[in-house]
C-alpha atoms as a printed R data frame, in Angstrom:
    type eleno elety resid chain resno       x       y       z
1   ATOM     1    CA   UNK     A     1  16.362  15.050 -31.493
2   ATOM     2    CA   UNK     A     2  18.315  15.842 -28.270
3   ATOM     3    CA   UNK     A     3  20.750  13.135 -28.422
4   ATOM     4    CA   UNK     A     4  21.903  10.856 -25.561
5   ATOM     5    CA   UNK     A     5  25.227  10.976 -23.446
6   ATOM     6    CA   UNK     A     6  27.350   8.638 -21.872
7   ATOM     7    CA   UNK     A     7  26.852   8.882 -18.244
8   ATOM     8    CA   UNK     A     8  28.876   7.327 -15.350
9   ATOM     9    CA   UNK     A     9  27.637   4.917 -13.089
10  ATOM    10    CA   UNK     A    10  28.036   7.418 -10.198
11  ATOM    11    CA   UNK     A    11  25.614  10.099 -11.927
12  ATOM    12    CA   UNK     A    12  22.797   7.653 -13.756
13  ATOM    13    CA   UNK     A    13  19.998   9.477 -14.563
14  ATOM    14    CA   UNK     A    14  16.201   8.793 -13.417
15  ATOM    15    CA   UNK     A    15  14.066   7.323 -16.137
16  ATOM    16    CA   UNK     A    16  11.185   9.210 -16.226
17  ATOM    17    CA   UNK     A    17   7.839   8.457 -18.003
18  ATOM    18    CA   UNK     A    18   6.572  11.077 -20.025
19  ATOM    19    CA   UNK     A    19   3.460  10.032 -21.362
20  ATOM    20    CA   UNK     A    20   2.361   8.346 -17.962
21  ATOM    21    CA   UNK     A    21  -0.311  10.346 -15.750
22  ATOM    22    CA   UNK     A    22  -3.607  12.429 -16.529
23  ATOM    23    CA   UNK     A    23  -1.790  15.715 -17.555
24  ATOM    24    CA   UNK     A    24   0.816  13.636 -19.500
25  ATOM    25    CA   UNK     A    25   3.292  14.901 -21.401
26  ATOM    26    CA   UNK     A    26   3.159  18.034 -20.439
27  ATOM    27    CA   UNK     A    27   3.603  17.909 -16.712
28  ATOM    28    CA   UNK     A    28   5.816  14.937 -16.637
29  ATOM    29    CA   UNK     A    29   8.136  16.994 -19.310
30  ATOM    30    CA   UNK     A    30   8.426  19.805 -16.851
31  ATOM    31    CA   UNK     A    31   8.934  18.235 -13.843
32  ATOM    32    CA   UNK     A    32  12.048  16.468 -15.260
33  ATOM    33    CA   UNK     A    33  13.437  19.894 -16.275
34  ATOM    34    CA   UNK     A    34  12.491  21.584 -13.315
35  ATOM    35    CA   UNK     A    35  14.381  18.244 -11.441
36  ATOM    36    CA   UNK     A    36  18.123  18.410 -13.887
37  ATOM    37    CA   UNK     A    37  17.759  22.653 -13.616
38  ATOM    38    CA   UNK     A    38  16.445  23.280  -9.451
39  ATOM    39    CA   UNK     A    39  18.425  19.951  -8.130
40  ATOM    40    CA   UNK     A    40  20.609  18.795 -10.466
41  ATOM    41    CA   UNK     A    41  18.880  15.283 -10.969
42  ATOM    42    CA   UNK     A    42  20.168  14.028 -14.075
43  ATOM    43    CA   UNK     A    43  16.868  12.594 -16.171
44  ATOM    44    CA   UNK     A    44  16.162  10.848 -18.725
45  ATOM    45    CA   UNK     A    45  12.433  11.718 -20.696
46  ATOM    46    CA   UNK     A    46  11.165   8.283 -21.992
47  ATOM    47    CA   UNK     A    47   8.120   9.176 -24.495
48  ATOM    48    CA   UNK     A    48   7.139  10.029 -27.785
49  ATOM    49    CA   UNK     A    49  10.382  12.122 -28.649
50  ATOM    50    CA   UNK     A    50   9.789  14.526 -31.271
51  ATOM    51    CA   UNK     A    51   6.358  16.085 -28.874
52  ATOM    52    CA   UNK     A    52   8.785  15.274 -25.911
53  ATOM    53    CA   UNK     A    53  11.799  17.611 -27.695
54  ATOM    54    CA   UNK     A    54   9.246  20.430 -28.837
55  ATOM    55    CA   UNK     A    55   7.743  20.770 -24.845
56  ATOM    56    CA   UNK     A    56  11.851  20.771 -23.774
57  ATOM    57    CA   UNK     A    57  12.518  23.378 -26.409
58  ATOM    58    CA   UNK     A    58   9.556  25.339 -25.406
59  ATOM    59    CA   UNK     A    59  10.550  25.677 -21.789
60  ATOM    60    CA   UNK     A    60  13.925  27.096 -22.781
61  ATOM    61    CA   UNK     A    61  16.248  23.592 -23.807
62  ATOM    62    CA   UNK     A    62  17.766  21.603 -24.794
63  ATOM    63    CA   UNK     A    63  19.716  21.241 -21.037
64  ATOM    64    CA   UNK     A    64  22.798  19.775 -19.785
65  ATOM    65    CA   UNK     A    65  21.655  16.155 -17.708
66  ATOM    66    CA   UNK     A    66  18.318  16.032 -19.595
67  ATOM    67    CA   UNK     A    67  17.962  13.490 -22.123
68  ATOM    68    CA   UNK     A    68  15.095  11.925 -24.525
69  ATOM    69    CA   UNK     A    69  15.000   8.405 -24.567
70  ATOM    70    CA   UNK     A    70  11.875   7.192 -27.887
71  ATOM    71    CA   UNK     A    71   9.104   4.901 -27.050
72  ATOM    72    CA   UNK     A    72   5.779   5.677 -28.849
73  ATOM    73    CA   UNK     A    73   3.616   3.449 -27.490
74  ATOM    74    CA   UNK     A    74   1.445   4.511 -24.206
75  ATOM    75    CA   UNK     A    75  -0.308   2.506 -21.993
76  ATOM    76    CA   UNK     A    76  -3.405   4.176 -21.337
77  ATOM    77    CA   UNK     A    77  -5.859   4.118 -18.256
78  ATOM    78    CA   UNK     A    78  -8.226   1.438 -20.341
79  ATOM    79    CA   UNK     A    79  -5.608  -1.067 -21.433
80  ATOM    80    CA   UNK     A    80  -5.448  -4.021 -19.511
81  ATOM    81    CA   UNK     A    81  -2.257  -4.220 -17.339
82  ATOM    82    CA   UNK     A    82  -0.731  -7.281 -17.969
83  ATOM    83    CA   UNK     A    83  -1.598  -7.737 -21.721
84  ATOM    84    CA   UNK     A    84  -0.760  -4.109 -22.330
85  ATOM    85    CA   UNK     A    85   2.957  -4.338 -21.444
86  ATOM    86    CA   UNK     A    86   3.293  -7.674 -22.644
87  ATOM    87    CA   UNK     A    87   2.164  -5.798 -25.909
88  ATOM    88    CA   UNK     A    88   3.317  -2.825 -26.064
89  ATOM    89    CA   UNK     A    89   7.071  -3.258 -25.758
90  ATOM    90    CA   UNK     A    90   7.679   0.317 -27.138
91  ATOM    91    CA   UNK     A    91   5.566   1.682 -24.559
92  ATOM    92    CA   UNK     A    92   7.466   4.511 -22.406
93  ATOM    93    CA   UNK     A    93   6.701   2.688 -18.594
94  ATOM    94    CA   UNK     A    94   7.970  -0.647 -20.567
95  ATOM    95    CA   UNK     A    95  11.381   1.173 -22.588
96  ATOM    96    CA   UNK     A    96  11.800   3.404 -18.772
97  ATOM    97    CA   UNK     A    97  12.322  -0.184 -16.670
98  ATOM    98    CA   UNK     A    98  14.372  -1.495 -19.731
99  ATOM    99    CA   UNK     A    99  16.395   1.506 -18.762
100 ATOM   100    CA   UNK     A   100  17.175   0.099 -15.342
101 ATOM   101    CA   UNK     A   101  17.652  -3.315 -16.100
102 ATOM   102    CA   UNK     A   102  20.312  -2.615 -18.500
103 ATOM   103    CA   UNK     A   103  22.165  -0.533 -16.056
104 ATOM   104    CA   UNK     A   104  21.312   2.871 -18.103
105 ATOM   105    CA   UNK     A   105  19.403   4.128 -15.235
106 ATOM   106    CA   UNK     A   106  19.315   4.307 -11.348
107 ATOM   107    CA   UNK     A   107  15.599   4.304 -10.923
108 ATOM   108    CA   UNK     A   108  11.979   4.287 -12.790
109 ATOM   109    CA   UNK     A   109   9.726   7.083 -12.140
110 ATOM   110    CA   UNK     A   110   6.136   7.087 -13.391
111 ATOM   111    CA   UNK     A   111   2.556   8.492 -12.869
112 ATOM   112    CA   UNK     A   112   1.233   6.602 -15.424
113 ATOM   113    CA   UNK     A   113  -0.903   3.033 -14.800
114 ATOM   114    CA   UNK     A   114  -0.034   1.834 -11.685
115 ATOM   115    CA   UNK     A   115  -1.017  -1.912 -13.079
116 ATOM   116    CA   UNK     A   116   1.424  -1.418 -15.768
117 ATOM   117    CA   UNK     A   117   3.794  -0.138 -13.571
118 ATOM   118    CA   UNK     A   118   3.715  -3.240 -11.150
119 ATOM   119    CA   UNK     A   119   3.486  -5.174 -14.284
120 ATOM   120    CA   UNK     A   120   6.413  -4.078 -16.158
121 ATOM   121    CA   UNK     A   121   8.555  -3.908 -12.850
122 ATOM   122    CA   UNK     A   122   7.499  -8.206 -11.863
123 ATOM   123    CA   UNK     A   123   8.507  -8.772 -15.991
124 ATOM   124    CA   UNK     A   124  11.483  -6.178 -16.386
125 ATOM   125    CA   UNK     A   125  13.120  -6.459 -12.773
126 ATOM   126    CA   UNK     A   126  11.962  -9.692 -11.121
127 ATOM   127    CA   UNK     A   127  11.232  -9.958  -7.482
128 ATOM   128    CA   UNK     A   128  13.583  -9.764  -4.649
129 ATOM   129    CA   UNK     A   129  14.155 -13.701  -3.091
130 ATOM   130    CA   UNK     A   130  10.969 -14.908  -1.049
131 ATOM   131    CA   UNK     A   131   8.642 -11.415  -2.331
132 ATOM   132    CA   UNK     A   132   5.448 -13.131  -4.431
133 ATOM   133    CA   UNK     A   133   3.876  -9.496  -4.732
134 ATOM   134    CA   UNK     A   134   5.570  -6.131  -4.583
135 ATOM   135    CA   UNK     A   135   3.921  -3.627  -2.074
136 ATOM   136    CA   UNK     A   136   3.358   0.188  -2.807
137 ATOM   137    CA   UNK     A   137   4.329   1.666   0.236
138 ATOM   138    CA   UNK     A   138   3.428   5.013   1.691
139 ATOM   139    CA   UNK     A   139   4.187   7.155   4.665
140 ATOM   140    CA   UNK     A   140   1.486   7.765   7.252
141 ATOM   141    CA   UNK     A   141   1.840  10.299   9.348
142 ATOM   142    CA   UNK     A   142   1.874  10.194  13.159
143 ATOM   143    CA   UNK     A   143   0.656  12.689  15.868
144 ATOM   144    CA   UNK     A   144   3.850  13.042  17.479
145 ATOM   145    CA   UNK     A   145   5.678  13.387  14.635
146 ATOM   146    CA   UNK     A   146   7.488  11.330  12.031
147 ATOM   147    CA   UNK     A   147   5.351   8.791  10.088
148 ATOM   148    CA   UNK     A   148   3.814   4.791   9.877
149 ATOM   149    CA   UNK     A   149   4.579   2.699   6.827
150 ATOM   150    CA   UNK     A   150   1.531   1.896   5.083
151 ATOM   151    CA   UNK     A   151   1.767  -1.379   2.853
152 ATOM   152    CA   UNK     A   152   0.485  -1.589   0.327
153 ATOM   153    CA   UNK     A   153  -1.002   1.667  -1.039
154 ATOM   154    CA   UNK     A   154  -2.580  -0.564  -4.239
155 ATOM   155    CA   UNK     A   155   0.141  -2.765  -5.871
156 ATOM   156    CA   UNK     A   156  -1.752  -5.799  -5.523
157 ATOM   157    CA   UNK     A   157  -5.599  -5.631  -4.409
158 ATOM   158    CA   UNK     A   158  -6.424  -9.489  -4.040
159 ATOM   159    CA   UNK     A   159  -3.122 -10.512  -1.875
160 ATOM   160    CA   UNK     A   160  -3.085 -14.106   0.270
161 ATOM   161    CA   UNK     A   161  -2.371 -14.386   3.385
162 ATOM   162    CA   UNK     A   162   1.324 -15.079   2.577
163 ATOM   163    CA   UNK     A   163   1.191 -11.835   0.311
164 ATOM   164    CA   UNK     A   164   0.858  -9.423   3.366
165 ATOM   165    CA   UNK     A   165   3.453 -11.866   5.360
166 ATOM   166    CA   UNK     A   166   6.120 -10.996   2.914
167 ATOM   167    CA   UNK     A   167   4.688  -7.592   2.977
168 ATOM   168    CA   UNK     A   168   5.869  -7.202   7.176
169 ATOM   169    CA   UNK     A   169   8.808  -8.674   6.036
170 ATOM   170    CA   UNK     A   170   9.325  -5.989   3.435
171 ATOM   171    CA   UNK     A   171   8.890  -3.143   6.009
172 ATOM   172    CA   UNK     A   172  10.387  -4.853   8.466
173 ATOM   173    CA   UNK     A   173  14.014  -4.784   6.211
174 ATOM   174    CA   UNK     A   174  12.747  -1.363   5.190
175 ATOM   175    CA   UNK     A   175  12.116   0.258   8.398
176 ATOM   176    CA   UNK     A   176  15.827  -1.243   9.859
177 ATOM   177    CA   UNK     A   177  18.308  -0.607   6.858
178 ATOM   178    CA   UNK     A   178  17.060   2.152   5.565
179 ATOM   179    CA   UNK     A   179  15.131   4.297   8.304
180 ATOM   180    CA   UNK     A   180  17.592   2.761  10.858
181 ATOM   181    CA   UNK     A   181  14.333   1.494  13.092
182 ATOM   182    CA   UNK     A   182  16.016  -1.384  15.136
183 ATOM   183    CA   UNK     A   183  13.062  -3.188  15.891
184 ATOM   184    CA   UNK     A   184  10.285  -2.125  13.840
185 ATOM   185    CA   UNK     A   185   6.644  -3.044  15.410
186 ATOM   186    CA   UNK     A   186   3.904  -4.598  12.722
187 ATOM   187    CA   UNK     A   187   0.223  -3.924  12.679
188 ATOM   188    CA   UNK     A   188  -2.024  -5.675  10.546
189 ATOM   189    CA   UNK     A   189  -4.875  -2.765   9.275
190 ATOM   190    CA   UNK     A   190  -8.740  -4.775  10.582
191 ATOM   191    CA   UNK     A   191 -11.857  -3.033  11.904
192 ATOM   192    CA   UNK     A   192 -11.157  -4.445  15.435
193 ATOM   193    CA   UNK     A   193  -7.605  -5.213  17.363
194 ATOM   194    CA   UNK     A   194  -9.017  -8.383  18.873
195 ATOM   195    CA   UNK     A   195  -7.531 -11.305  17.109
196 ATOM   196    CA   UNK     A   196 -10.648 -12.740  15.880
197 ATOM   197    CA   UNK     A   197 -11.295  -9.822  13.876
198 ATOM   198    CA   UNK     A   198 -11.563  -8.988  10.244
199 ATOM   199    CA   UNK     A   199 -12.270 -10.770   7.148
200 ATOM   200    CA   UNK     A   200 -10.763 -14.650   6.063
201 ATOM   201    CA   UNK     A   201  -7.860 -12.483   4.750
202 ATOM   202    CA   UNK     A   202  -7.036 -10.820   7.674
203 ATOM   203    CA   UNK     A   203  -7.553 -13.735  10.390
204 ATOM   204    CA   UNK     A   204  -5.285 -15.868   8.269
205 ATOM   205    CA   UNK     A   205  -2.665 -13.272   7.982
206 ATOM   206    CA   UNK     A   206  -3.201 -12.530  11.450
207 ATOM   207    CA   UNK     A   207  -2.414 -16.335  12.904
208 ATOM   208    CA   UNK     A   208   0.445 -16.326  10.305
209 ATOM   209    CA   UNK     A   209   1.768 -12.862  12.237
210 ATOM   210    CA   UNK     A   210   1.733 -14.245  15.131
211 ATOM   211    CA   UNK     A   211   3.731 -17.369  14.267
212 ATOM   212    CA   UNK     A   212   6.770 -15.573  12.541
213 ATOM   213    CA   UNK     A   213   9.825 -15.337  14.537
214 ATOM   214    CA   UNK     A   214  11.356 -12.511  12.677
215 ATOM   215    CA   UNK     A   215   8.562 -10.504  12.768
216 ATOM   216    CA   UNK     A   216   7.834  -8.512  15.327
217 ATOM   217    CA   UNK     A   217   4.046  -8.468  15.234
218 ATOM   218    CA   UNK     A   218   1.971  -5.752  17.304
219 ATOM   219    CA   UNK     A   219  -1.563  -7.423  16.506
220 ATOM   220    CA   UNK     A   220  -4.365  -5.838  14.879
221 ATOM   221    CA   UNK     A   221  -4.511  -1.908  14.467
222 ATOM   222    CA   UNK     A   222  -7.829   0.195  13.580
223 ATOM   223    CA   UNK     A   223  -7.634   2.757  10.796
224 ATOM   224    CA   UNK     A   224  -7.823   5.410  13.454
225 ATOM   225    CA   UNK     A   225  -5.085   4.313  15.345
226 ATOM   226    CA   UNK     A   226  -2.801   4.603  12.437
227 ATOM   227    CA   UNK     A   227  -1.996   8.135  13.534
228 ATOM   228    CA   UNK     A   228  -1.251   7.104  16.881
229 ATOM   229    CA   UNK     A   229   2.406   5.815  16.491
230 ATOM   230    CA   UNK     A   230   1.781   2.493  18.036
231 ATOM   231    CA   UNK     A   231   3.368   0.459  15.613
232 ATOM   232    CA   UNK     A   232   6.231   1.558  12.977
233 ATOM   233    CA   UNK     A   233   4.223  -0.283   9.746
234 ATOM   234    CA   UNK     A   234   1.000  -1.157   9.259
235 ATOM   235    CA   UNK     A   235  -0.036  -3.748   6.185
236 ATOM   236    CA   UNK     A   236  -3.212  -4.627   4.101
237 ATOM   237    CA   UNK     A   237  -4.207  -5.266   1.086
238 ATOM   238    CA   UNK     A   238  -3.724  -2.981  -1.828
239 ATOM   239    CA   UNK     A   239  -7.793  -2.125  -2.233
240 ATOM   240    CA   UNK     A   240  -8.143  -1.310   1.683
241 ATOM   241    CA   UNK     A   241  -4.684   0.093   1.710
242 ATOM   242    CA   UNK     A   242  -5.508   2.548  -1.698
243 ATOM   243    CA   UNK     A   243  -9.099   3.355  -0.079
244 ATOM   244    CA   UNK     A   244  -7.387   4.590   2.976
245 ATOM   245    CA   UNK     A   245  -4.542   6.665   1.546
246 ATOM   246    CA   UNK     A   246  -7.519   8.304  -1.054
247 ATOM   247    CA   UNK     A   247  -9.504   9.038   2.296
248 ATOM   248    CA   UNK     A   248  -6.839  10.519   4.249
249 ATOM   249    CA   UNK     A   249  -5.837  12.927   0.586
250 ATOM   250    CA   UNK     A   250  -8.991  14.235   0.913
251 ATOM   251    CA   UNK     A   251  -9.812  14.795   4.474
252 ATOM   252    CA   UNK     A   252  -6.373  16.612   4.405
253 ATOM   253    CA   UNK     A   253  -7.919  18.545   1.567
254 ATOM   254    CA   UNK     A   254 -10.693  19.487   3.588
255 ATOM   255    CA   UNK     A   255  -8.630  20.701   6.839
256 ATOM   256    CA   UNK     A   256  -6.661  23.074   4.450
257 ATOM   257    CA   UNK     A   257  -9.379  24.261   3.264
258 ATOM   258    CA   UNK     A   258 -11.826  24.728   6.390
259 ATOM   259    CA   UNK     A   259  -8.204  26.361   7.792
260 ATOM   260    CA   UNK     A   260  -8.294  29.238   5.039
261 ATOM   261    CA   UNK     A   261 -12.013  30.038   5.558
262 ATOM   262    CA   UNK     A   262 -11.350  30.385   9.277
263 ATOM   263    CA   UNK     A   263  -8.532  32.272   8.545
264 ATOM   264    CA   UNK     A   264 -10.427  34.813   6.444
265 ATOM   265    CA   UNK     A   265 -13.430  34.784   8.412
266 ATOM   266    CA   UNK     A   266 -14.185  36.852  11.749
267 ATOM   267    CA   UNK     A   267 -11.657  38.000  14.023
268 ATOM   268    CA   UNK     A   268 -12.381  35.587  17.058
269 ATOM   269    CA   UNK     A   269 -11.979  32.366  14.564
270 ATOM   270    CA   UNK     A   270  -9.100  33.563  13.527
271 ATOM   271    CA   UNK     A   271  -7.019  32.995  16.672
272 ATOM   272    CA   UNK     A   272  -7.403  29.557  17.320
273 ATOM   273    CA   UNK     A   273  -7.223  29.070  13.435
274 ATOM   274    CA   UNK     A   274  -3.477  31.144  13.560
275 ATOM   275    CA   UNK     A   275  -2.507  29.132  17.000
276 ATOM   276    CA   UNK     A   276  -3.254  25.954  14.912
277 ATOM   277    CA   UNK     A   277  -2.432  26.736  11.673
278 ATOM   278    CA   UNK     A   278   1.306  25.446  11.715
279 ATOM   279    CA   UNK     A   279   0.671  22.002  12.945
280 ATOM   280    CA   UNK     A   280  -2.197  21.651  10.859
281 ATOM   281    CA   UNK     A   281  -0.614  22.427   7.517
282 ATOM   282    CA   UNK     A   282   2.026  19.713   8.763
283 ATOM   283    CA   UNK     A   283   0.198  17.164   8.887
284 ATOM   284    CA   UNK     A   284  -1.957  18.272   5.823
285 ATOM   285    CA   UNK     A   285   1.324  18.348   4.078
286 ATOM   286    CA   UNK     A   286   2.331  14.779   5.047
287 ATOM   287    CA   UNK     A   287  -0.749  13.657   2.692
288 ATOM   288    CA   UNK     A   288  -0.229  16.306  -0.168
289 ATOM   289    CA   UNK     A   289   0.917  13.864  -2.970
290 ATOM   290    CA   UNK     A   290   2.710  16.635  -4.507
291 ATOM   291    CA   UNK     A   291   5.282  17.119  -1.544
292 ATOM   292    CA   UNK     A   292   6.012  13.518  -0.826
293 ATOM   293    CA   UNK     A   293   6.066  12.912  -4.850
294 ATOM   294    CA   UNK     A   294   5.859   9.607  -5.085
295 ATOM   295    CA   UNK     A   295   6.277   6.086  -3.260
296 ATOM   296    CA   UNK     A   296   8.612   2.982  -3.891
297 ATOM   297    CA   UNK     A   297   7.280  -0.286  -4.898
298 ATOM   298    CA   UNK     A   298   8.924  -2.664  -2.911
299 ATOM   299    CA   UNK     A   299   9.431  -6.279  -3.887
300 ATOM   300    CA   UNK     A   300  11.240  -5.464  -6.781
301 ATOM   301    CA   UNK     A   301  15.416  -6.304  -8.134
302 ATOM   302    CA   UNK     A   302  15.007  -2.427  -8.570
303 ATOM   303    CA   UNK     A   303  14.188   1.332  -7.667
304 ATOM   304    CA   UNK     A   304  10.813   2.123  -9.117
305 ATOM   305    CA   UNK     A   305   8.863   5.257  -8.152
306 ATOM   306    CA   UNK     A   306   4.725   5.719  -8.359
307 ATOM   307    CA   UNK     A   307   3.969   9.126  -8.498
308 ATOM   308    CA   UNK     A   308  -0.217  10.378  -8.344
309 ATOM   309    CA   UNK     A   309  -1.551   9.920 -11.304
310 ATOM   310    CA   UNK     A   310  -2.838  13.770 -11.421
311 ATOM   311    CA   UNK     A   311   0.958  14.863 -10.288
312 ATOM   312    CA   UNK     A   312   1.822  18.074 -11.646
313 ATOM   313    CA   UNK     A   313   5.417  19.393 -12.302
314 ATOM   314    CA   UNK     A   314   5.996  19.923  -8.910
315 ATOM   315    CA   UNK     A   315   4.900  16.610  -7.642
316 ATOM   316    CA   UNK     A   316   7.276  15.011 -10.662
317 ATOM   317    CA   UNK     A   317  10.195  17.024  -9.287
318 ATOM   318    CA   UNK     A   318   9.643  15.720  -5.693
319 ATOM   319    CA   UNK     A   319   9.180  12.480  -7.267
320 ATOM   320    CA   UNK     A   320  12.338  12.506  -9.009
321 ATOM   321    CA   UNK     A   321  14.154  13.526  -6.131
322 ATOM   322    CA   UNK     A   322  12.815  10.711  -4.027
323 ATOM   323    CA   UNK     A   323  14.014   8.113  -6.413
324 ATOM   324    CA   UNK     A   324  17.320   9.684  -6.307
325 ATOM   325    CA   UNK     A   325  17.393   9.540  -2.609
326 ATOM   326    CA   UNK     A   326  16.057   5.638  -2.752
327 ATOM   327    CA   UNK     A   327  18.865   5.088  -5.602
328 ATOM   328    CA   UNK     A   328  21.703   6.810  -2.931
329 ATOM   329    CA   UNK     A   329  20.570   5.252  -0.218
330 ATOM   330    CA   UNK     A   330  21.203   1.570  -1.736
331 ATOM   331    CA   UNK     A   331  17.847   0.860  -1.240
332 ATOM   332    CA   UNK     A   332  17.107  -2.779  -3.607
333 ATOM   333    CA   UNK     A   333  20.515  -4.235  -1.639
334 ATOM   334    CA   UNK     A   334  19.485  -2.949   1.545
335 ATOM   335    CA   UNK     A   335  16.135  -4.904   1.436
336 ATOM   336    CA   UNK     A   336  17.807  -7.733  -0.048
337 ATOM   337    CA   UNK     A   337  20.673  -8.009   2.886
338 ATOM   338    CA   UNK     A   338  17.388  -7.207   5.252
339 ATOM   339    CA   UNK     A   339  15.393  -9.945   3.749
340 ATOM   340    CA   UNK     A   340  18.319 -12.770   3.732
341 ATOM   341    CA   UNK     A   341  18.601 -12.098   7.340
342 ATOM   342    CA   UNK     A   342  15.031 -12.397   8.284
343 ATOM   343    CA   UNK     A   343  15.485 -16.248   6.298
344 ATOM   344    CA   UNK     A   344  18.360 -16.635   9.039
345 ATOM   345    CA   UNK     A   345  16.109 -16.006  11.819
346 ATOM   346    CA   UNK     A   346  13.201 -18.466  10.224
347 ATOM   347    CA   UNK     A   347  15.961 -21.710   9.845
């Protein structure tokens, strides 16, 4: 087995879960090489080690800053969340967040369950103070450039009213110490902006909006207006919010692909399809799983990455490399400083 090194505090690797996702372990595997070899991400493999060590050796290792960390149990797509890593404590998502509790690691990284993942985070981690429910959150992009927080992306798909209230107050700490947004605006996703729109979820959390002094609430925003840059966040619930993100993948899909017919088909298509492509495959990127890698779950006394649960090496790499960006940016203390502040404004 390749065996473990001490590491410094400054250079902790990212606990990766290699037997989470659809084309588990052998994606996974190779995005965490491709992560230590093309950016220098230390990373730790949690999975079954001996099949983790023989994909390592076959593409070219052992390598300096890659480790394997044992766990043979997996949690698979038809376990139960909850019971499974309550179960399973051997299970690679489980032993990977044991890895950043104990200090061992700076973040989690998985595209395994994302039940288990928001599972094992609430029992291995804990919540950050006044946060009932982590959020998945995911960037949306705008029109003019840049992108809309969208909270949450399927963490939690029966929320309360008080669920998506912490939720605004997540991105609201979010958007300020991390994206440096001084005032971030808050829309609240319904299928109308008047305030007596929506379902009971949604006019509840809408009169509870309204009331909060340290949110800055923008009112109700339609899915189409997302793109609009009206607002800096928008919240929902985790079904509406996963049903969106899953619709916007694959209408993204679509426009790359309509753009490479027109761009093999007859000359006069071609020119608007060249004068367009560029912004086009910008925004298309935006959505592409693979580029963004993963998203953080928020809510959580640590840095815990969901990657797509078809991610291939690539989108494992990118994933990587955005939980070492949330781990160097000081991202758990700068929602908890953000959070304490917002209970400041509320006394």
């Amino acid at each position: 087995m390749l065996e473990r090194t001490a590491t410094s505090r400054e250079n902790l690797p990212i606990a990766l879960d290699a037997s989470g996702g659809d084309r588990a372990p052998e994606q996974p595997v190779e995005g965490g090489v491709r992560a230590v070899r093309e950016l220098g991400i230390p990373v730790a493999l949690v999975g079954r080690a001996a099949e983790v060590e023989r994909l390592v050796r076959g593409l070219g290792g052992p390598f300096p800053g890659l480790t394997i960390i044992d766990a043979p149990d997996v949690v698979t797509m038809e376990d139960q969340a909850v019971a499974a890593v309550r179960r399973k404590s051997r299970a690679s998502i489980v032993v990977a967040i044991e890895e950043v509790k104990e200090g061992r690691a700076s973040a989690v990284v998985s595209a395994g369950h994302s039940g288990a993942v928001v599972a094992g985070a609430l029992f291995g981690l804990g919540r950050l103070p006044g946060i009932d429910r982590p959020a998945i959150a995911i960037p949306f992009p705008k029109l003019t450039g840049g992108s809309v927080l969208l909270l949450d992306a399927g963490a939690v798909t029966d929320p309360r009213p008080q669920h998506l209230v912490q939720y605004a107050r997540l991105a609201t700490a979010y958007l300020r110490y991390v994206d440096g947004v001084p005032e971030p605006r808050i829309g609240l996703l319904s299928n109308g902006e008047e305030a007596g729109k929506g379902n009971t979820l949604v006019r509840e959390t809408h009169s509870l909006l309204a009331a909060a002094p340290d949110i800055r609430f923008a009112g109700n925003i339609e899915a189409n207006a997302i793109i609009s840059g009206t607002v800096d966040a928008v919240v929902c619930d985790g079904f509406t919010g996963n049903v969106l993100l899953k619709t916007a993948e694959g209408t993204a899909a679509f426009v790359q692909s309509a753009l490479r017919e027109a761009l093999t088909a007859r000359w006069y298509t071609r020119i608007p399809a060249l004068l367009l492509r560029r912004r086009l495959r910008q925004v298309a990127r935006s959505l592409d799983y693979r580029a963004y890698g993963g998203a953080p779950l928020l809510g959580v006394r640590g840095i815990v990455i969901i990657a797509h649960g078809r991610s291939d090496s690539t989108a494992i790499k990118n994933a990587v490399a955005a939980a070492q960006r949330a781990a160097a940016s000081g991202l758990v203390d700068s929602l908890m400083g953000g959070m304490v502040e917002q209970d400041a404004q509320r006394a």
